[in-house]
C-alpha positions in Angstrom: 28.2 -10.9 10.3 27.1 -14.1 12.2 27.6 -16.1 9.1 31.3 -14.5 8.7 32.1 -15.2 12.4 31.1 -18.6 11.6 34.1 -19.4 8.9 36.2 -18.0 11.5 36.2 -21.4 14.2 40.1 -22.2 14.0 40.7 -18.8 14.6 38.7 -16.7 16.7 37.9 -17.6 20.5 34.6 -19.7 20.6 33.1 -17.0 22.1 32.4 -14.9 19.1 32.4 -17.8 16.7 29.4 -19.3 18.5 27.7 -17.2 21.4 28.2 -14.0 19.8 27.7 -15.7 15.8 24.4 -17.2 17.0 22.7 -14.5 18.9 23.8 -12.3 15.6 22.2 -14.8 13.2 18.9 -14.9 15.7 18.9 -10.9 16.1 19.3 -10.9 12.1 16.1 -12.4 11.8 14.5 -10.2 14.1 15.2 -6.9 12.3 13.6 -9.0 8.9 10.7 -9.1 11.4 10.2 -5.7 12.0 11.6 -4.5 8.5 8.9 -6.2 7.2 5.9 -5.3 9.5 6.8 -1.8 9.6 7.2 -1.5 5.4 3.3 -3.1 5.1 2.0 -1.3 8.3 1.7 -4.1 11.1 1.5 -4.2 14.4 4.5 -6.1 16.2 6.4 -6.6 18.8 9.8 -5.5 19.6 9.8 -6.3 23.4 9.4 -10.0 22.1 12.1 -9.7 19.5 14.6 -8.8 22.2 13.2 -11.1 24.8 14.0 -14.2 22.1 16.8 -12.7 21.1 18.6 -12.5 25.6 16.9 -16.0 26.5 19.1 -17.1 23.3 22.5 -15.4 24.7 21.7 -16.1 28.1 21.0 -20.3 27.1 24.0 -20.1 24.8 26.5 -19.1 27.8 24.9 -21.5 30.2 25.7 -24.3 27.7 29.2 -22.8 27.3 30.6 -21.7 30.7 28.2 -23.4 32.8 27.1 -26.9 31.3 29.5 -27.3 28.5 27.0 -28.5 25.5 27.8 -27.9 22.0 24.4 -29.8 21.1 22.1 -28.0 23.4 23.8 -24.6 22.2 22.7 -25.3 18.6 19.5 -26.6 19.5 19.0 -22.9 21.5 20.0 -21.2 17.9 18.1 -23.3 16.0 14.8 -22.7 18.3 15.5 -19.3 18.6 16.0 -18.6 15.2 12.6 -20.7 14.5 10.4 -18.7 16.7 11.5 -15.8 15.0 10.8 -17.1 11.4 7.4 -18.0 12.9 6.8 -14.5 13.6 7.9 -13.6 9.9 5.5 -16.3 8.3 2.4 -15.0 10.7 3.4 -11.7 9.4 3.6 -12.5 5.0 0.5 -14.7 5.5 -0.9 -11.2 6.4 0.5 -9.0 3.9 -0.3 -12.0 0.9 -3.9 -10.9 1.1 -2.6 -7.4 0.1 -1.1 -5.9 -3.7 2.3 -7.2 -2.4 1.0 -10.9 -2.5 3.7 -11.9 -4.9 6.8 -10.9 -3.4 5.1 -11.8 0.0 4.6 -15.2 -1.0 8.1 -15.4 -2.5 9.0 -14.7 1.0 6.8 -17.2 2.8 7.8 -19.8 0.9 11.3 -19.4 2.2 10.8 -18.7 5.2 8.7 -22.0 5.3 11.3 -23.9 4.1 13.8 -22.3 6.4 11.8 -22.7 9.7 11.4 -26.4 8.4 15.0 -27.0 8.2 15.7 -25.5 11.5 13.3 -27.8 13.4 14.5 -30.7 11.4 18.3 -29.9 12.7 16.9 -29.9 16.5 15.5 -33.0 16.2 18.7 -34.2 14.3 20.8 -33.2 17.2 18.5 -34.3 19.8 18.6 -37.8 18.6 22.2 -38.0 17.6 24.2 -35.1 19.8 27.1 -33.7 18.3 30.8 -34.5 19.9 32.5 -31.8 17.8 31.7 -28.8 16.5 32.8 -29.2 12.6 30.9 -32.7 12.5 28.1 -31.6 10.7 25.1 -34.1 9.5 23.6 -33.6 6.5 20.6 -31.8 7.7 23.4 -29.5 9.6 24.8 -29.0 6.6 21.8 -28.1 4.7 20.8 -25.8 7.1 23.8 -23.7 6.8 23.5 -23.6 3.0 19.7 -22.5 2.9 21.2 -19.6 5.6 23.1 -18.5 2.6 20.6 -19.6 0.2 17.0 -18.3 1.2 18.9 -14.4 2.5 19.1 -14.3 -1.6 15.1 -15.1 -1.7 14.5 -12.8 1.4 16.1 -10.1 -0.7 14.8 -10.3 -3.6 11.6 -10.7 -2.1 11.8 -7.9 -0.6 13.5 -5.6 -3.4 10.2 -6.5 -5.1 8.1 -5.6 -2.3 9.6 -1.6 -2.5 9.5 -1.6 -5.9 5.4 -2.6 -6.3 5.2 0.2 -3.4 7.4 2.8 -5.5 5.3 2.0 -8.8 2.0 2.5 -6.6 3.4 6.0 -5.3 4.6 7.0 -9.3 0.8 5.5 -10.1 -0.5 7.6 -7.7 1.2 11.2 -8.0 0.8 10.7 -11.8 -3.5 10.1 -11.7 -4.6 11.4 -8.3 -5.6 15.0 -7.6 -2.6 15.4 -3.9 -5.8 17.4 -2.4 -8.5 16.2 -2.9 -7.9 12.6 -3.6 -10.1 11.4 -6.6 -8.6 11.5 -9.7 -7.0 14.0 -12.0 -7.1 16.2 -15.1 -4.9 13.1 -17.0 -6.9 10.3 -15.4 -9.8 11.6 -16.6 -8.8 12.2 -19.9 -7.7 8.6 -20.3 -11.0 7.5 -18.2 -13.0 9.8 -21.1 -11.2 8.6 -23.9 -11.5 4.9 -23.0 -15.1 5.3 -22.3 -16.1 7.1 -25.9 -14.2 4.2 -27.6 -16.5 1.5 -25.3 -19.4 3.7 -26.8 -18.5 3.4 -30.5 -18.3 -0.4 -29.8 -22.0 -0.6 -28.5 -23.6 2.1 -29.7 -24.4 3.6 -26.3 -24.2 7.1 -24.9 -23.3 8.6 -21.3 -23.5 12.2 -20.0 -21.0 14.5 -19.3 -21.3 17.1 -15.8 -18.9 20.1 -16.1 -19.2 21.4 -12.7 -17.9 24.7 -10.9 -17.9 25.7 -7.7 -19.6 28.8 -7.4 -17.6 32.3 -6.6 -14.7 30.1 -5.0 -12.4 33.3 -5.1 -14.5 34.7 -2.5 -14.3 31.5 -0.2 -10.6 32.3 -0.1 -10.6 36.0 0.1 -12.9 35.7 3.3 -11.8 32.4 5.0 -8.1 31.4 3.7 -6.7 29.0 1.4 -6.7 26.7 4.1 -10.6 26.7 4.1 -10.8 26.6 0.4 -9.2 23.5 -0.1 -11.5 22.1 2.8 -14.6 22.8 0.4 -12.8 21.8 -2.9 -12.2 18.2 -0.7 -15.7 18.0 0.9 -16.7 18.9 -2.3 -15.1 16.3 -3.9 -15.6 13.9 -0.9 -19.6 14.7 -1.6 -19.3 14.1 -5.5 -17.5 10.5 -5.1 -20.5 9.6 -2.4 -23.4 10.3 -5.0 -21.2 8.1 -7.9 -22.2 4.6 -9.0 -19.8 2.1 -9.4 -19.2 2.5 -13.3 -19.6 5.9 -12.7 -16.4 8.8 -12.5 -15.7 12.1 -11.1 -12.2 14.1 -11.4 -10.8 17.6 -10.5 -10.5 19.4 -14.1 -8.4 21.8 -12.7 -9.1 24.9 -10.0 -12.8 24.7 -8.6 -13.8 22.4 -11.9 -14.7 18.9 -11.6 -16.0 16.6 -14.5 -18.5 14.0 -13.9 -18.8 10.9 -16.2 -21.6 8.9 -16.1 -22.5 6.1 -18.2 -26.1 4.9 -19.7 -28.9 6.2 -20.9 -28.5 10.1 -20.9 -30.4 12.1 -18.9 -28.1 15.0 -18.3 -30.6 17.9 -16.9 -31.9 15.0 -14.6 -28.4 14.0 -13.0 -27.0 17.4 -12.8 -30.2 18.7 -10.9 -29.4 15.9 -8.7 -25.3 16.9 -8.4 -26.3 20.6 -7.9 -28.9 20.2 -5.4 -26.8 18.0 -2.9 -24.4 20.8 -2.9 -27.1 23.2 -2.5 -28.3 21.3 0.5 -24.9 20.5 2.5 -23.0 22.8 4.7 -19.1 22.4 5.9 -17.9 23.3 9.0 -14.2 24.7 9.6 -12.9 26.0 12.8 -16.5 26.6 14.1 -17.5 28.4 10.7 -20.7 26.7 8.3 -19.7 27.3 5.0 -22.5 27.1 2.7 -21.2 26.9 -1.4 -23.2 26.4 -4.6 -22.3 25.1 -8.2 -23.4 25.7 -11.7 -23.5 22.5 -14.2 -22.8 22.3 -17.9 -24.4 19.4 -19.5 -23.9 17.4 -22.7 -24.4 14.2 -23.6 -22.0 11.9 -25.5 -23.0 9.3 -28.5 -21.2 7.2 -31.0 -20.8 10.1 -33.4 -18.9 12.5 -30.8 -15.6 13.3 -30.0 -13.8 14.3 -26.8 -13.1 17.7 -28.0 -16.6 17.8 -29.4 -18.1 17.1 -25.8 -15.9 19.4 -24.0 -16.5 22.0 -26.0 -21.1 21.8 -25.3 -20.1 21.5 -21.7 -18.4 24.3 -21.4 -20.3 26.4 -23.5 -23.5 25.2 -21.3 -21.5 25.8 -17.8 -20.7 29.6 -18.9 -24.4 29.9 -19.2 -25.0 28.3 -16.2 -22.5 30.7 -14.5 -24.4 33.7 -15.6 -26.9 33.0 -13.4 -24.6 30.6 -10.6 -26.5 27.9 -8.9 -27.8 26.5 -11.8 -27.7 23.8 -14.9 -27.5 24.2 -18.2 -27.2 20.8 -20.7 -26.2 21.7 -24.2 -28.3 21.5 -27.1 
């Protein structure tokens, strides 16, 4: 709208083509500001937003009704407008160290050159002060192109900025388990599949914990749903602690969880380790200790298997362990 006001000199009162066209172009830039901080999770300012945004109205009547300055009221815009750009840059330099480096960068870079510009036209008008308003100087004129010119990089920098978030979120709801955040039934799949391939290749092997948690019903019957999803997260919560960092845990569905675990296999010695931790912790909810248990099913994976193949021992060896609860079983 500032821009617009701007075409609008031989027609409109000065006013709005000036005054109100500047403070719109500085209050512009603002909102970018806090667009931007609030869509990567920033801390700002607004009270300093506004503050630049009155001293700017305020200096832009003085220099109209009170001391008649066309130079000094661009130079107000132009430094105005500047501080607030520095603001944005302080802010992208931020989010570049983040997944939206690209588009932030796409955005610094403009914003750069824009800020630039705008403290090249103060100088520019400080040393040779403007008599009339539609004399421009060719860094006055530049200026007003890249205002047209960088809002299409600011844009698209942006569009790209909500779309890497978007594809995160679809990423997300597509491979993480909503409760208890560690991956689900399909990332695991892909995570096993991946992994036997790697094995074929090198002639390893890995082990393979099929893990249930231990008369779960009756956690819900006597506490709630609302506690049973507590365990099923601390549960999970305590699996992802006792993981290595090539290691891989993920909700198989219900009170199941399958643990992959590369390297030499030593399945009865890892799922001793998984079921006594469990054993050993206690969850508090609401002032009650909750106290759960699971049974393991153990198999272990080499060159000649198959995914089916490996799921099938597991389970076969965790229905044996559930016959007696609180225990492990590793398939032959």
């Amino acid at each position: 709208v500032g821009l617009l006001l701007r075409l609008f000199l031989d027609w409109l009162p000065e006013l709005l083509t000036t005054v109100v066209a500047n403070t719109l172009l500085v209050t512009g830039h603002g909102l970018f500001y806090i667009s931007i901080s609030r869509f990567a999770g920033l801390v700002y300012s607004r009270l300093v937003v506004i503050a630049i945004n009155i001293a700017v109205l305020l200096l832009q009547l003085y220099f109209m009704y009170r001391e008649d300055d066309l130079g000094m009221r661009m130079v107000t815009f132009s430094l105005g407008a500047a501080a607030v750009v520095l603001l944005l840059i302080r802010q992208l330099w931020r989010i570049r160290r983040t997944a939206l480096r690209f588009s932030a960068n796409l955005m610094l870079i403009s914003f750069v050159v824009h800020g630039t510009f705008l403290l090249a036209r103060t100088v520019s008008i400080l040393l040779d002060p403007p008599q009339d308003l539609l004399r421009l100087t060719p860094v006055q004129s530049t200026t007003y192109l890249l205002s047209f010119a960088i809002s299409f990089f600011w844009t698209t920098g942006y569009i790209l900025m909500i779309s890497h978030r978007l594809r995160n979120d679809l990423l997300e709801m597509a491979t993480v388990d909503v409760l208890t955040r560690i991956p689900n039934r399909r990332a695991t799949e892909a995570f096993f599949e991946k992994e036997l391939s790697r094995l074929q290749r090198t002639d390893g092997e890995f082990s393979v914990l099929l893990i249930d948690i231990d008369d779960f019903k009756q956690v819900n019957d006597r506490w709630g749903h609302a506690v049973g999803d507590h365990v099923l997260e601390k549960t999970a919560g305590l699996f992802q602690s006792m993981l290595r960092k090539q290691d891989w845990v993920g909700r198989w569905g219900g009170e199941e969880f399958l643990m992959i675990l590369p390297g030499a296999c030593d399945v009865e010695a890892l799922a001793e380790r998984v079921r006594s931790q469990v054993a050993g912790s206690e969850y508090s909810h609401g002032g009650d200790l909750i106290r759960v248990t699971v049974s393991i099913g153990g198999a272990c994976a080499n060159p000649a298997s198959s995914v089916d193949g490996i799921l099938k021992k597991a389970d076969d060896a965790l229905y044996m362990a559930k016959k007696k609860k609180n225990t492990v079983c590793v398939a032959e």
